[in-house]
C-alpha positions in Angstrom: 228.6 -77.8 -48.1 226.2 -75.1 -49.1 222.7 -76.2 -50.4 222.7 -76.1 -54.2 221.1 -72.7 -55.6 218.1 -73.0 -57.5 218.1 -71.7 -61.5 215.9 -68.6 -61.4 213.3 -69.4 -64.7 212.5 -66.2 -66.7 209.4 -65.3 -68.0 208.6 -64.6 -71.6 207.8 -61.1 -72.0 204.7 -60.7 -73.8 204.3 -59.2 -77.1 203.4 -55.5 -77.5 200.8 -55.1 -79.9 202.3 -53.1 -82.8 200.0 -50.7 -84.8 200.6 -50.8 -88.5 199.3 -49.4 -91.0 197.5 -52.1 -92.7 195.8 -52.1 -88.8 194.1 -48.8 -89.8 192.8 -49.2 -93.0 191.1 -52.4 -91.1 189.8 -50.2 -88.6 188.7 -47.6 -91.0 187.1 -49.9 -93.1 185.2 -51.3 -90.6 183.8 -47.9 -88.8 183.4 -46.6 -92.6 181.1 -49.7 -93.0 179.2 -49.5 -89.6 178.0 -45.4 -90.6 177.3 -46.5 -94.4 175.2 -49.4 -92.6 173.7 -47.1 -89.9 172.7 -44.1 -92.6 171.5 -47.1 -94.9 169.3 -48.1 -91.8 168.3 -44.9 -91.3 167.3 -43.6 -94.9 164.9 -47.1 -95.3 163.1 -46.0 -91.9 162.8 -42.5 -93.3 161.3 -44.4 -96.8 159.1 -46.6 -94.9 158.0 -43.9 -93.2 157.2 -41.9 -96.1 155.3 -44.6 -97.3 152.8 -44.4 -94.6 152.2 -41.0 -94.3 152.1 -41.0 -98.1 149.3 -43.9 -97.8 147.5 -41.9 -95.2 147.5 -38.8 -96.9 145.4 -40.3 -99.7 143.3 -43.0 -98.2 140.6 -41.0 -96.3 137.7 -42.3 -95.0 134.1 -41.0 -94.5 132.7 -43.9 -92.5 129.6 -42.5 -94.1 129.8 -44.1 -97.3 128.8 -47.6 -97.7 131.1 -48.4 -100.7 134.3 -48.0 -97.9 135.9 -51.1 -97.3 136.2 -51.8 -93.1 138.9 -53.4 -93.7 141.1 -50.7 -95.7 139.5 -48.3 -93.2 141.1 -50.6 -90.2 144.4 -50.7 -92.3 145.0 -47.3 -92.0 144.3 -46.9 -88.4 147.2 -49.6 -87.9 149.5 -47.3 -90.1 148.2 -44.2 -88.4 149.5 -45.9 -85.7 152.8 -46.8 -86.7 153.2 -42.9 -87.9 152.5 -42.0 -83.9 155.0 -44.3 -82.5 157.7 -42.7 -84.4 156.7 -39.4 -84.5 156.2 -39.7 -80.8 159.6 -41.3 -80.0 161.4 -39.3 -82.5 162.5 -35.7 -81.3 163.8 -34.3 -84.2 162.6 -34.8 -87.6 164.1 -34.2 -91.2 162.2 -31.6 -93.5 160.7 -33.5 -95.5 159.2 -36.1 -93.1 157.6 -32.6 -91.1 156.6 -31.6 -94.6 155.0 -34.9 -95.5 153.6 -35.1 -91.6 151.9 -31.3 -92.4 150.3 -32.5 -95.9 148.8 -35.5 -94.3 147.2 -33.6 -91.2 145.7 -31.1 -93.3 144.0 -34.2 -96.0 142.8 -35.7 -93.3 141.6 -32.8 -90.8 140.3 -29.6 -93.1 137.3 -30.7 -94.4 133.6 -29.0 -95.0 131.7 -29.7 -91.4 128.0 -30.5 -91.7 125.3 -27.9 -90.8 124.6 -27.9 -87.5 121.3 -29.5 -86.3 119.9 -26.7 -84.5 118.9 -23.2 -85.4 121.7 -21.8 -82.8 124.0 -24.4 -81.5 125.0 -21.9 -78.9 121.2 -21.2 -77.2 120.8 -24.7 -75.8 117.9 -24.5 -73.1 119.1 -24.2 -69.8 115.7 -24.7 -67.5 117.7 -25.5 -64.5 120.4 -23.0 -63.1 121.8 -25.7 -60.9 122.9 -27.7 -63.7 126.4 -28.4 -64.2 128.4 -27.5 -67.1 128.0 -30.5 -69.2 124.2 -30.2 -69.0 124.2 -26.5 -70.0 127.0 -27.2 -73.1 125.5 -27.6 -76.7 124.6 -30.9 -77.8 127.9 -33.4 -78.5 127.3 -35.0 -82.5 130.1 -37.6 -83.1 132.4 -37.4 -85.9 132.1 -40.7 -87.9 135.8 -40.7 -88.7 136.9 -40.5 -85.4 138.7 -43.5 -85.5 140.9 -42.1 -87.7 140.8 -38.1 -86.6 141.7 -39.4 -83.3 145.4 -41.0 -84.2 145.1 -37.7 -86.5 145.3 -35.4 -83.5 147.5 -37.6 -81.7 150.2 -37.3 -84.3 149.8 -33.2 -85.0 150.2 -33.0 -80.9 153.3 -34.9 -81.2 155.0 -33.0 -84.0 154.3 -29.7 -82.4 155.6 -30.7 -79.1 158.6 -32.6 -80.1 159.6 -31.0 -83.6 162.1 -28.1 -83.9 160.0 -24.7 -83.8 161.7 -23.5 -87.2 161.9 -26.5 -89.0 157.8 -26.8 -88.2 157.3 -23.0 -89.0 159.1 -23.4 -92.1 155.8 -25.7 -93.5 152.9 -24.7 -90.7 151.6 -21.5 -92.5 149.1 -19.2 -91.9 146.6 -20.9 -93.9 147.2 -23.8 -91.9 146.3 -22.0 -88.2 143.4 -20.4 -90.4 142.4 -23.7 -90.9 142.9 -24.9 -87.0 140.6 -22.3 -86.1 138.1 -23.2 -89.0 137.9 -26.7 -86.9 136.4 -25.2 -83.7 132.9 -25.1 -85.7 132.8 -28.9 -85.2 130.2 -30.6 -83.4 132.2 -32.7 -81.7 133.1 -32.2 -78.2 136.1 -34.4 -78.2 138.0 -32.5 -81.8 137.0 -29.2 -79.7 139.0 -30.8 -76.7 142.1 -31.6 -79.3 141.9 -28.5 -81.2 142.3 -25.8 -77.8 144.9 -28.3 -77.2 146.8 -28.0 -80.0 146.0 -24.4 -81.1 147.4 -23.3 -77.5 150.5 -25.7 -78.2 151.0 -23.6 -81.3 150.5 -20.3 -80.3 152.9 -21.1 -77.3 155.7 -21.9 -79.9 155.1 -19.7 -82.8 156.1 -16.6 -81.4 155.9 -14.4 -84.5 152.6 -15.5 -85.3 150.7 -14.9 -81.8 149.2 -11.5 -82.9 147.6 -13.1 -86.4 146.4 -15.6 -83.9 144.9 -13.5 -81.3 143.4 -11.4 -84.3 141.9 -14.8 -85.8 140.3 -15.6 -83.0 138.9 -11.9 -82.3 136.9 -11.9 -85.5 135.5 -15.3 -84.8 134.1 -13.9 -81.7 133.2 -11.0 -83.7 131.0 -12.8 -86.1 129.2 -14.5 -83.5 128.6 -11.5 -81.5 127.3 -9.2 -84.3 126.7 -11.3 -86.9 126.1 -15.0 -86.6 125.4 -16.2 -83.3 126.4 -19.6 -84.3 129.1 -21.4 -83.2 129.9 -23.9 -80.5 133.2 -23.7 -80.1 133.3 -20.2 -78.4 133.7 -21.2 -74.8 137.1 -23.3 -76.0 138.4 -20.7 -77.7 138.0 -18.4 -74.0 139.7 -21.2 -72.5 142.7 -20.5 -74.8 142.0 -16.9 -73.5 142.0 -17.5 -70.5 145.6 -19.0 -70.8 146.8 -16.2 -72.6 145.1 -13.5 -70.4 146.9 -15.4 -67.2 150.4 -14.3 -68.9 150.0 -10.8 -69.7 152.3 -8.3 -68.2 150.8 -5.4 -66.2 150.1 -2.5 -67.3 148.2 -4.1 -69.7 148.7 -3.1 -73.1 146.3 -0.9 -74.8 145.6 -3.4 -77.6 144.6 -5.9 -75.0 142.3 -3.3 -73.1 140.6 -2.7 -76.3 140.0 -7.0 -76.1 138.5 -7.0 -73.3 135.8 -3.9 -73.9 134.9 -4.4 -77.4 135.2 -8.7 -77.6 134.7 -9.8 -74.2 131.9 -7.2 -72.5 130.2 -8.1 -75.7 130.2 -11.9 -75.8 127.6 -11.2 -72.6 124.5 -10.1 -75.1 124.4 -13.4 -77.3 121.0 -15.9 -76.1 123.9 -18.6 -75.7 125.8 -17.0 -73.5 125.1 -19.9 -70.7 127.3 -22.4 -73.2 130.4 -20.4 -72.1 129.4 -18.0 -69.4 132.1 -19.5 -67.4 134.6 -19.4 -69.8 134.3 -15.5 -70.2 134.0 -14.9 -66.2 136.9 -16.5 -66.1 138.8 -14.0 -69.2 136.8 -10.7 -67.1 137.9 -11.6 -63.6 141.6 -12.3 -65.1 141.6 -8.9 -67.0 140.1 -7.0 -63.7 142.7 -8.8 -61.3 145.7 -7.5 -63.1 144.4 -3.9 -63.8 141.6 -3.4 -61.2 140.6 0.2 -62.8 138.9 -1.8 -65.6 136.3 -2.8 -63.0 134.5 0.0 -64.1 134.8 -0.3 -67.3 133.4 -3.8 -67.1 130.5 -3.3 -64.7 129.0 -0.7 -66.9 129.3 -3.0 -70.2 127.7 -6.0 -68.2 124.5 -3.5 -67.1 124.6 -2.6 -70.6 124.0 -5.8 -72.1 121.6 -6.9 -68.8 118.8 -9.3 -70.2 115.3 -8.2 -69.9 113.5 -11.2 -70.5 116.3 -14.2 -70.5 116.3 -15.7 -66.8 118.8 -18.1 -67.1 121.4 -15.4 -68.1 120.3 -13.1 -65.5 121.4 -15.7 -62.9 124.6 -16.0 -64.4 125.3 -12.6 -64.6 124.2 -12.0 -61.2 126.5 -14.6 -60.0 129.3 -12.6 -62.3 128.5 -9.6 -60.5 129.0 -11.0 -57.2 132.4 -12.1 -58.7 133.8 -9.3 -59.6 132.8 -7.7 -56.6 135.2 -9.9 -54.7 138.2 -8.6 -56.6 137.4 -4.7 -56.5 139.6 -2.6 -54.5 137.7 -0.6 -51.8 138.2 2.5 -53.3 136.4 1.5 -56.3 133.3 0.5 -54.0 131.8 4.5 -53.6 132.1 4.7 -58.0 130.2 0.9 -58.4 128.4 0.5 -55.3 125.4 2.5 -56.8 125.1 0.8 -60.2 125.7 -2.2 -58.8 123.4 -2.5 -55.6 120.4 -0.6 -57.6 120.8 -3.7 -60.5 120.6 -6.2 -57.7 117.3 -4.4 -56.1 115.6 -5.0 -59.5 116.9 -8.4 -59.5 114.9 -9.0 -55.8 112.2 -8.0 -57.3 111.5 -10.2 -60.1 109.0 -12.5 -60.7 111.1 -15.5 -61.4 112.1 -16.9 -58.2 115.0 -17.9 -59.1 116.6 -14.6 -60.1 114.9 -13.1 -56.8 116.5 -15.9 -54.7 120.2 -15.7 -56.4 119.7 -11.4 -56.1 119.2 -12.3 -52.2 121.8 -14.5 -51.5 124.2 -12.0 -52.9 123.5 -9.9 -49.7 125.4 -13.2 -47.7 128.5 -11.9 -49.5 130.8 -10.3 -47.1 132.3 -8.5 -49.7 129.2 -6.8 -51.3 127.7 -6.2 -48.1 131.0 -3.9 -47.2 130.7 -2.2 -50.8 127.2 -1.5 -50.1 128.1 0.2 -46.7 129.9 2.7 -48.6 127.2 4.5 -50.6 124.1 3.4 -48.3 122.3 6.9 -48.1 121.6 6.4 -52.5 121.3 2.3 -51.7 119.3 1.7 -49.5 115.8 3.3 -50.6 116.1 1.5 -53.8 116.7 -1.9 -51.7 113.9 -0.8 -49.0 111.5 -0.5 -51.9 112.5 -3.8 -53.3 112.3 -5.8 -50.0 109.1 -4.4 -49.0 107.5 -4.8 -52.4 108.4 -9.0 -52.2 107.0 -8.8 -48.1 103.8 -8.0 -49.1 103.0 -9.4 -52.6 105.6 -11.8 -53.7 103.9 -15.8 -54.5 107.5 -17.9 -53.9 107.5 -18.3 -50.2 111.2 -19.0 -50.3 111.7 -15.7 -51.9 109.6 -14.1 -49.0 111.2 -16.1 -46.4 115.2 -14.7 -48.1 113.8 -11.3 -48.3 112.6 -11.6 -44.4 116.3 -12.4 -43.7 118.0 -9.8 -45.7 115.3 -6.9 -44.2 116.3 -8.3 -40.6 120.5 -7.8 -41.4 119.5 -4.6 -42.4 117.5 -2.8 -40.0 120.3 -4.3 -37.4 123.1 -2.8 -39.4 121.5 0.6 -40.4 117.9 0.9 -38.0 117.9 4.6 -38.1 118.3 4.9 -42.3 116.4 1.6 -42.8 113.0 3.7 -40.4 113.8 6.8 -42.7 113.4 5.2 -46.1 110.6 3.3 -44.8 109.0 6.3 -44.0 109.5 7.8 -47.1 108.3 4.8 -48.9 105.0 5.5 -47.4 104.9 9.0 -48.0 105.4 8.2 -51.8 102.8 5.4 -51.3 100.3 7.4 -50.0 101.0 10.0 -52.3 100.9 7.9 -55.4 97.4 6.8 -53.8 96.3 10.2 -53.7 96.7 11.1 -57.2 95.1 7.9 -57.9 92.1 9.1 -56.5 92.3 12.2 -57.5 92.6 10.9 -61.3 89.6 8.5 -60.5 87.4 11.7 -59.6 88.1 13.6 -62.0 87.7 10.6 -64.4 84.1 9.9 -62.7 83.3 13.9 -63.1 84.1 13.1 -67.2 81.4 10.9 -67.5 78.7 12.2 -65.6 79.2 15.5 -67.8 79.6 13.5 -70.7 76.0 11.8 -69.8 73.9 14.9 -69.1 75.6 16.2 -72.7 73.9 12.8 -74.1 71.1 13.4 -72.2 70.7 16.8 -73.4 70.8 15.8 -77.0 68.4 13.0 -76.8 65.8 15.3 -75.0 65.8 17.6 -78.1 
């Protein structure tokens, strides 16, 4: 007998899920409800929000005043806040909230600046050449609301960077940059930092705008050139340059060659030049780099405006010089070398010792000593004259001891020419002593015939 078989035991099938209709209105319903819940969400955000830049567009603070309340005053540094977390982690904005953003930038940033305390903010004394930059830079006067301007700048940075560039053109006019620019007056170092930052950010993204920008800034340079001469916030306003001048296409276009010779060669005649000296070498060197047959150009503006009796910007210029003589090409050096050395000689000559001893060490530089080479026959007897002068009768010993140096390099590179100028140094020495006497004798022969006449006259 066969083992009984075993009953094989079937498995329900399961269920297929059927879709009916009543299934989709549910489902509807409930994605309907989570948008309406999510756009609800998102319009009382967009209120709220409203409500604190509304708030901080008419709560502004002096911190002057002694009536302000420090505790409304700290109230709207927390919602200043706020505003800068979401502007910052928000990339797109709607046109009102830019709008709103705009209105409460400008309450809280254009405002009348104080006087400043000095007669020219921009001639601070410089006694020390050696200095750095921060010693040199006009005085810093804090802002009393910076507690406020600061979140204030913060924000503006945010919404330029992150906004869309038409939505934000569509409500940052023209009278708003005007106003930007208007802000460079302050006293402030740390707004002047914040306001090259942002005005750059802006000219980067308003494309259509950059030539009433660049044109804006020219005829603030303008006024303190020919005008004014007051205003500290020149040397940012290069540094925005600077930037600007580091993206230009070559060949230069004419309307930026006219930039450089009537704004730029004449920012070097101001007293304050030494508050942004750097700044505008930096703008000169760029322009010169690109299109090296401006060198000329330049040079000849920089002699132009050479200070006679300001020491402090002679050094600087001098250093300038040496500058722009590393970038020259050497077939400018025969049409500059003249100009150029015969400035220098003048330089060694001077009775400040520290524009005698920066006029020497320029003769170290490699490159000025090669461009000198080229046109040494009109050079050198200016040079001669100028390092013999110091030998005998200059009071800085250092100056003597440089000079000594800079006679020995020469008289090993050039002995014969170096002999010949000497030589004719001392014919035009004893020359010049000649006529001396010979002006002295005929001076004494004037008034011993001018006392016999007296003489004469009394005896009758």
């Amino acid at each position: 007998m066969g083992s009984p078989r075993t009953a094989t035991r079937r498995l329900p099938e399961k269920k297929r899920p059927t879709t009916t209709l009543q299934r989709l209105f549910e489902l509807d319903s409930i994605t309907n409800s989570t948008q309406t819940t999510s756009a609800t969400a998102s319009e009382t955000e967009t209120e709220e929000l409203l409500s604190l830049i509304t708030h901080c567009t008419h709560s502004i603070f002096t911190f002057t005043d002694p009536s302000e309340c420090p505790s409304h005053q700290d109230l709207k540094r927390h919602k200043l806040s706020q505003i800068l977390s979401v502007v910052r982690l928000r990339k797109n904005h709607e046109p009102n909230v830019v709008s709103a953003l705009v209105k409460m930038v400008s309450a809280n940033l254009f405002r009348p600046l104080p006087a400043p305390l000095a007669s020219n903010p921009c001639s601070v004394a410089m006694s020390d050449p050696s200095l750095d930059d921060d010693a040199s830079a006009p005085a810093a006067v804090p802002v009393p609301a910076w507690p406020h301007l600061y979140f204030v700048y913060d924000i503006l940075t945010s919404l330029v960077k992150n906004c869309d560039a038409k939505v934000l053109r569509a409500h940052v006019d023209r009278a708003f940059l005007s106003g930007v620019l208007a802000l460079f007056q302050s006293e402030d170092p740390r707004e002047r930092e914040r306001l090259k930052n942002v005005y750059h950010q802006l000219y980067s993204r308003f494309t259509p705008d950059r030539s009433f920008m660049r044109k804006a800034m020219n005829d603030v340079f303008f006024q303190y050139v020919f005008e004014t001469e007051r205003h500290v916030g020149v040397g940012e306003l290069l540094e925005i340059w600077g930037s600007i001048i580091n993206g230009f296409t070559v060949p230069l276009k004419e309307e930026h060659k006219l930039f450089l010779t009537r704004v730029l060669v004449p920012l070097h005649k101001p007293k304050g030049m030494h508050a942004y000296h750097r700044q505008l070498a930096y703008c000169v060197c760029q322009f010169v780099t690109k299109e090296p047959a401006l060198a000329g150009v330049v040079v000849r503006g920089i002699l132009k405006y050479w200070p006679v009796t300001n020491c402090q910007k002679e050094v600087l210029i001098i250093g300038e010089l040496e500058e722009l003589v590393e970038v020259l090409q050497p077939e400018q050096f025969g049409e500059l070398a003249l100009p150029i050395c015969s400035q220098i000689a003048k330089c060694l000559n001077s009775w400040n010792s520290q524009v005698a001893e920066r006029a020497l060490y320029v003769w170290n530089n490699e490159q000025f000593v090669k461009m000198a080479t080229q046109s040494m026959e009109e050079v050198m007897p200016a040079v001669v004259e100028g390092i013999e002068d110091n030998m005998r009768c200059h009071w800085s010993k250092s100056v003597r001891q440089l000079t000594e140096n800079v006679k020995r390099m020469l008289e090993e590179m050039e002995p014969a020419m170096y002999e010949k100028c000497l030589e004719e140094l001392r014919r035009r020495e004893q020359e010049s002593r000649q006529e001396e006497m010979k002006r002295m004798d005929k001076w004494e022969r004037l008034l011993r015939m001018a006392s016999a006449s007296q003489l004469a006259c009394v005896s009758h």
